[in-house]
Kinemage of the C-alpha trace (Angstrom):
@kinemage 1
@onewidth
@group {chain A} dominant
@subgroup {mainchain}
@vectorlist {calphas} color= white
{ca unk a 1} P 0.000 0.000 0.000
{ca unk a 2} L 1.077 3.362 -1.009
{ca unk a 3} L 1.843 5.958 1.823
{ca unk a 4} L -0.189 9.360 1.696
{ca unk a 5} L 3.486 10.922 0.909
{ca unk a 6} L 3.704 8.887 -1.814
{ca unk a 7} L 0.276 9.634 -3.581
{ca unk a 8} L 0.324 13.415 -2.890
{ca unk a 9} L 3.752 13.248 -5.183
{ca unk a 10} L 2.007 11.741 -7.937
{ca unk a 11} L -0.895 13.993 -8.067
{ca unk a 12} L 1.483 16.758 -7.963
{ca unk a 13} L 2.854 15.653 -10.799
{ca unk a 14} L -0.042 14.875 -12.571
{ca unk a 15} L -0.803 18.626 -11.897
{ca unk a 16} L 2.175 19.866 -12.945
{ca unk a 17} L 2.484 18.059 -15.926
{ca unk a 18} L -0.928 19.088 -17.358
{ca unk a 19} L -0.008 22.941 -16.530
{ca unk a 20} L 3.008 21.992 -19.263
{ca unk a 21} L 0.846 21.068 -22.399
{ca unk a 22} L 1.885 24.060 -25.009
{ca unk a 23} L -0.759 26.871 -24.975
{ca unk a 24} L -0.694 26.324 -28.747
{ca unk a 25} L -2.561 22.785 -28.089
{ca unk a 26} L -4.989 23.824 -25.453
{ca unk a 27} L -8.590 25.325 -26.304
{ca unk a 28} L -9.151 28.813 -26.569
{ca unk a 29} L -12.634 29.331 -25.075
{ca unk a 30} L -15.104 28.547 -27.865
{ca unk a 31} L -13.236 29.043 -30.723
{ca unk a 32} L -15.327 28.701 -33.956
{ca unk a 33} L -18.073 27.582 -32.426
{ca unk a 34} L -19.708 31.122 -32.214
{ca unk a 35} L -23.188 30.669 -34.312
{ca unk a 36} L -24.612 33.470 -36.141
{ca unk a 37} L -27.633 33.119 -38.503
{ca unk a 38} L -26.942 34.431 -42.142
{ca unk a 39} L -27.264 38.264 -42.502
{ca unk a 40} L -26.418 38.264 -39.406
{ca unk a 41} L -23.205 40.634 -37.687
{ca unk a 42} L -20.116 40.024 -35.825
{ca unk a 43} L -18.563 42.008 -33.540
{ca unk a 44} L -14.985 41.612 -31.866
{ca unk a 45} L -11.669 42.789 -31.272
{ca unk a 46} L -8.904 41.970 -33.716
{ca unk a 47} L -6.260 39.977 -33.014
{ca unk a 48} L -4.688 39.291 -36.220
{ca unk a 49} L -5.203 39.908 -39.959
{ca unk a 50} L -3.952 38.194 -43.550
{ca unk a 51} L -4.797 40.669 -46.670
{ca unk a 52} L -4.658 38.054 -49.113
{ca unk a 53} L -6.391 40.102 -52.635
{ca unk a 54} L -9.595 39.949 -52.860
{ca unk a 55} L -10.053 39.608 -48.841
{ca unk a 56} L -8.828 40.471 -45.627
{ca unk a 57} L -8.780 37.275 -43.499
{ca unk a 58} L -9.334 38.578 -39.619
{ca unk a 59} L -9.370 36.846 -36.701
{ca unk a 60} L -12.058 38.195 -33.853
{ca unk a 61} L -11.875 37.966 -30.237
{ca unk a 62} L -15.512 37.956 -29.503
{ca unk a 63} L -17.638 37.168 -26.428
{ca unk a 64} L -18.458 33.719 -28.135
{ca unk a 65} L -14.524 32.845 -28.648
{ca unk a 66} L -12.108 33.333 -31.247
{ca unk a 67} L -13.978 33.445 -34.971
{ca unk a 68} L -12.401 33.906 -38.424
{ca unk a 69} L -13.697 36.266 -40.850
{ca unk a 70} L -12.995 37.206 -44.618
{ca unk a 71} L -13.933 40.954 -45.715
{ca unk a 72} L -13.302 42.761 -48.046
{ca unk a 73} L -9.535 44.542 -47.414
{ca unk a 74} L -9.237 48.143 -45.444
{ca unk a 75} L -7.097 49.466 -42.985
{ca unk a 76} L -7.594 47.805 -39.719
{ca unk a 77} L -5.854 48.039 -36.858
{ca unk a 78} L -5.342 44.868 -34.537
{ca unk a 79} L -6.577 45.455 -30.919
{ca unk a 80} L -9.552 48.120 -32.447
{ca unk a 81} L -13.540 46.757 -32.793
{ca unk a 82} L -14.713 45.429 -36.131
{ca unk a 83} L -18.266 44.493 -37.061
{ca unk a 84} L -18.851 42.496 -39.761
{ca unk a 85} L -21.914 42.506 -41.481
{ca unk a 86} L -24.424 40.078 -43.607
{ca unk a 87} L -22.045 37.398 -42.652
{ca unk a 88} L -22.713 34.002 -44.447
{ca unk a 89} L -20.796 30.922 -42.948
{ca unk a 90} L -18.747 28.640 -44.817
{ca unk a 91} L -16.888 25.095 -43.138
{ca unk a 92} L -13.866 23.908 -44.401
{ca unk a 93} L -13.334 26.611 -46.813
{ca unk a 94} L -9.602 26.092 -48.177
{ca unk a 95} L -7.510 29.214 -49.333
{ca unk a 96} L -5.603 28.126 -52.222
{ca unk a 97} L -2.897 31.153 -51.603
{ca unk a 98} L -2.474 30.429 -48.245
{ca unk a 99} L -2.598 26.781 -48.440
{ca unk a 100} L -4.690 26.407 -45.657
{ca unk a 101} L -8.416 25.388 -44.866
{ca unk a 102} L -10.440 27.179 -42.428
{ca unk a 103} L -12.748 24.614 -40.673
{ca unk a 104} L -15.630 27.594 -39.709
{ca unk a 105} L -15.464 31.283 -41.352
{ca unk a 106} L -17.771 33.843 -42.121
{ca unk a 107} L -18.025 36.065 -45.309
{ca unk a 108} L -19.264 39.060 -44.778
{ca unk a 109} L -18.260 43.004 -45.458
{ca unk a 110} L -16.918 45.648 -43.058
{ca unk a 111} L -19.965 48.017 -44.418
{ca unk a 112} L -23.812 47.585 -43.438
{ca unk a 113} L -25.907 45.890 -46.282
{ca unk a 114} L -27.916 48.819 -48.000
{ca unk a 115} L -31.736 47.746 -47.944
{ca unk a 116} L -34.281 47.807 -50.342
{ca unk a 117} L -36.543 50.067 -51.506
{ca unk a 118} L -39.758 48.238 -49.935
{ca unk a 119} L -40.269 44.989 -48.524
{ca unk a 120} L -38.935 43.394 -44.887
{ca unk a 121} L -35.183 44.777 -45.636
{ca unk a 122} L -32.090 42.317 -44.630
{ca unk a 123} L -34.260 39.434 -43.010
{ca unk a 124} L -33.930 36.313 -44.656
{ca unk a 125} L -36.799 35.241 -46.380
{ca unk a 126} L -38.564 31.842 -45.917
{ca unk a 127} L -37.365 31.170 -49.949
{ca unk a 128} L -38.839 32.155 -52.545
{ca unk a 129} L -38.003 31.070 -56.823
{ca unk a 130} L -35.945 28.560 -55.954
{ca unk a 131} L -34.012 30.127 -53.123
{ca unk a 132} L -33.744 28.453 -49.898
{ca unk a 133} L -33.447 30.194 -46.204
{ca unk a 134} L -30.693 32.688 -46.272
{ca unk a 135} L -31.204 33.708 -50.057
{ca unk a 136} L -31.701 38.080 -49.900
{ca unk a 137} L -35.193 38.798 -50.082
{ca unk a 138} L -37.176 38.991 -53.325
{ca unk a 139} L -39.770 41.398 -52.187
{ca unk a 140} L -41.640 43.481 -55.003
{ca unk a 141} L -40.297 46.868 -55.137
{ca unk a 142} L -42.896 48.234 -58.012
{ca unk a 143} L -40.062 49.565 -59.730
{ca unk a 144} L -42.163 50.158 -63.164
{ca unk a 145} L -41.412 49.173 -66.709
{ca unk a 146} L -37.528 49.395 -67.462
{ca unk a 147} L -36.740 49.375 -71.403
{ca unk a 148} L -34.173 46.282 -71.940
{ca unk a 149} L -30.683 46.097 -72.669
{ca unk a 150} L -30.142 46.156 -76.390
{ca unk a 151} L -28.614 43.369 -78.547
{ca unk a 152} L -29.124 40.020 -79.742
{ca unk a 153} L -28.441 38.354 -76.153
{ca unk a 154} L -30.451 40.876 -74.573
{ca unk a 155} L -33.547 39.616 -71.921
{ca unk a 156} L -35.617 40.923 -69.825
{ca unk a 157} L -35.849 39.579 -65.997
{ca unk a 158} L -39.170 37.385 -66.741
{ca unk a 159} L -37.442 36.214 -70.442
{ca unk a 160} L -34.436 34.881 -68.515
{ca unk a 161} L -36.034 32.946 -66.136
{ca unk a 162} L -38.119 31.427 -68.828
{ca unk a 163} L -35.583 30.120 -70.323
{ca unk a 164} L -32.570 29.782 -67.949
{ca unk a 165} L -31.870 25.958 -69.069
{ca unk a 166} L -31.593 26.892 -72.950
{ca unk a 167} L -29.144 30.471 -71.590
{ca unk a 168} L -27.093 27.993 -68.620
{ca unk a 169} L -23.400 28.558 -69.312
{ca unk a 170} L -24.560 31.554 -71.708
{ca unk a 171} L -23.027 35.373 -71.207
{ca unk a 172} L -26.404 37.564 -71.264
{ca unk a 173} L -27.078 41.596 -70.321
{ca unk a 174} L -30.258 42.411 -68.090
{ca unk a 175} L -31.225 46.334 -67.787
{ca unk a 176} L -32.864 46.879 -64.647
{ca unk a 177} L -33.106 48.862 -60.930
{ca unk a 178} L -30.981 47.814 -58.405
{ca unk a 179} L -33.309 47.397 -55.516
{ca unk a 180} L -30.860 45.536 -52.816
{ca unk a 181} L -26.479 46.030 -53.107
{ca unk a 182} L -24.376 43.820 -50.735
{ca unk a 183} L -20.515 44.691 -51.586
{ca unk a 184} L -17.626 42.752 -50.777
{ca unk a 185} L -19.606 39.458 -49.929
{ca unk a 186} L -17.191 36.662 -50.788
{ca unk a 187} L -14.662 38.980 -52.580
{ca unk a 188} L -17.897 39.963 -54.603
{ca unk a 189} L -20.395 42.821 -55.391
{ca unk a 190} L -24.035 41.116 -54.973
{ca unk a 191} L -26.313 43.348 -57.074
{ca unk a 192} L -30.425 42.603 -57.330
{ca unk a 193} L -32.302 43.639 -60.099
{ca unk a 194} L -36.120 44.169 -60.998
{ca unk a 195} L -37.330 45.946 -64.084
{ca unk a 196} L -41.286 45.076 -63.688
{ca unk a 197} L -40.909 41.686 -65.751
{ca unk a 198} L -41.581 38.188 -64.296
{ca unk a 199} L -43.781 37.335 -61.550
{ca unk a 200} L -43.613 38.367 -57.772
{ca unk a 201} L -45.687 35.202 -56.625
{ca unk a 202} L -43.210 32.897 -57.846
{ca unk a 203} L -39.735 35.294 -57.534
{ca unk a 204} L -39.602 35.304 -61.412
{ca unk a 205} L -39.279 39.431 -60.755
{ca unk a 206} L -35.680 39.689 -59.383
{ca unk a 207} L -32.470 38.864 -60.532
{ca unk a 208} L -28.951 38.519 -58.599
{ca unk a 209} L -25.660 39.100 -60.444
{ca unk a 210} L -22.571 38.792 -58.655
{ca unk a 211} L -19.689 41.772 -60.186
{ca unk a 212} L -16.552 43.513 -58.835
{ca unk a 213} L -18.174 46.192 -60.872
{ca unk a 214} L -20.176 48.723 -57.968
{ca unk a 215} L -23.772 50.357 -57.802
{ca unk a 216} L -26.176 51.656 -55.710
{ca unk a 217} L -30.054 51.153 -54.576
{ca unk a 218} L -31.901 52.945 -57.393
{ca unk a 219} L -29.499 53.116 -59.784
{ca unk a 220} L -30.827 51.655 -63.556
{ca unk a 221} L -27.863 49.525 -64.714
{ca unk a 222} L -27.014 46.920 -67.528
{ca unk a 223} L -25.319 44.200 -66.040
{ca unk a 224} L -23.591 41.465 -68.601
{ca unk a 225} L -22.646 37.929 -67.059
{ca unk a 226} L -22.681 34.380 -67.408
{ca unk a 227} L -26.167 32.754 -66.543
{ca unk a 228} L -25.807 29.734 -63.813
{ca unk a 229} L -28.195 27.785 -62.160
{ca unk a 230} L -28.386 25.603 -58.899
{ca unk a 231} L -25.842 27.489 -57.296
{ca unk a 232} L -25.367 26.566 -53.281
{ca unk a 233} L -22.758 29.040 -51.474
{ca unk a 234} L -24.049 27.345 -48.635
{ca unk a 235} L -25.422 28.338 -45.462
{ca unk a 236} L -28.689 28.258 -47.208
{ca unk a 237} L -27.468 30.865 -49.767
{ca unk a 238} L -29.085 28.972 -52.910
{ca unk a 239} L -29.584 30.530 -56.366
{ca unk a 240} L -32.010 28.946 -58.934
{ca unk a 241} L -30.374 31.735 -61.274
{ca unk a 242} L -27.979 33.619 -61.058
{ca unk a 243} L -25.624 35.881 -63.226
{ca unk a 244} L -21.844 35.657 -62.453
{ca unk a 245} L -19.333 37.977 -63.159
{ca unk a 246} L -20.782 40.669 -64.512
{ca unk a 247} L -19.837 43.902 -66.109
{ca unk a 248} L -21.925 46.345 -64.809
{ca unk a 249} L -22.840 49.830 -66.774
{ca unk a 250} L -24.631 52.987 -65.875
């Protein structure tokens, strides 16, 4: 039978040798657990950044534990606030320039969302044409007739939905009004469109081009890109249309 002296030495070293384990191994609070619905915003102090063109990856000290972030790049300061807005999450997101996947990050810009003319503003909808939970909202914003783009791959809003499988992979221009702008989302400019074609009871109405081209709520723009369908960014950001990388003129 051990003596007392003898057990109180192991459990002191026990003790001690648990104290040892490299702060680089041991949790850090709640790190990247911190849940946030989509659209939602982050707020925390900054601890470190990576500018790595087109984002800024940050890491936030916030009451929920450490979370990483990609925005679009500014000057930031570590140990100053940052909010981060319309965040969408993505898991196990790998950055081919850094060589390096991030298990939990959110998307989002250092800007807040500009809303729509009418409607519920940055809520997520229920879904609506297609779109899933998440998706910006597709409320009507009785922006009138709008005369279409010119030339032969020229279509209005209802057109293109109509016949999005014969235009999938196609490069097509839509004139319109912007009625909701999201910038630096993903390293991208999200830009919805109405021009009083399609159907609001079905979400036939609005369109969503992604651009690194810029605009602003009420502007009347032509926007040129390449029509894709099906298009899951996760987080229940899903597209049944969608025009990527667009042009975008005035």
């Amino acid at each position: 039978m051990r003596s007392p002296v003898v057990l109180g030495l192991v459990v002191l070293c026990a003790v001690g040798c648990a104290d040892k384990t490299p702060s680089a191994q041991k949790p850090v609070g709640k790190a990247g657990l911190v849940a946030v619905a989509p659209g939602g915003t982050i707020t925390g102090t900054l601890l470190e950044q990576i500018p790595v063109d087109p984002y800024s990856y940050v890491r936030l000290e916030t009451p929920g534990g450490e979370v990483w972030a990609a925005v679009n790049q500014d000057s930031l300061t570590v140990g100053q606030s940052v909010t981060v807005y319309n965040v969408m999450l993505m898991e196990q997101f790998e950055s081919k320039t850094l060589k390096r996947t991030f298990g939990r990050i959110y998307f989002g810009a250092l800007e807040p969302p500009a809303s729509a003319p009418t409607g519920p503003g940055d809520a997520p909808p229920a879904g609506r044409g297609g779109e899933s939970v998440g998706a910006p909202p597709a409320s009507d914003a009785n922006v009138g007739t709008v005369a279409r783009a010119t030339g032969a791959n020229a279509f209005a809003i209802g057109e293109l939905w109509a016949q999005q499988a014969q235009r999938t992979g196609t490069t097509v221009s839509v004139r319109g009004v912007v009625v909701k702008y999201n910038a630096g989302v993903m390293g991208k400019n999200w830009i919805h469109l109405q021009d009083g074609t399609g159907s609001a009871a079905s979400g036939t109405h609005d369109l969503t081009a992604t651009s690194m081209g810029t605009a602003a709520v009420g502007d009347t723009v032509t926007v040129t890109g390449v029509v894709r369908r099906n298009r899951d960014f996760g987080a229940g950001y899903t597209y049944a249309l969608l025009l990527e990388d667009a042009t975008v003129v005035k």
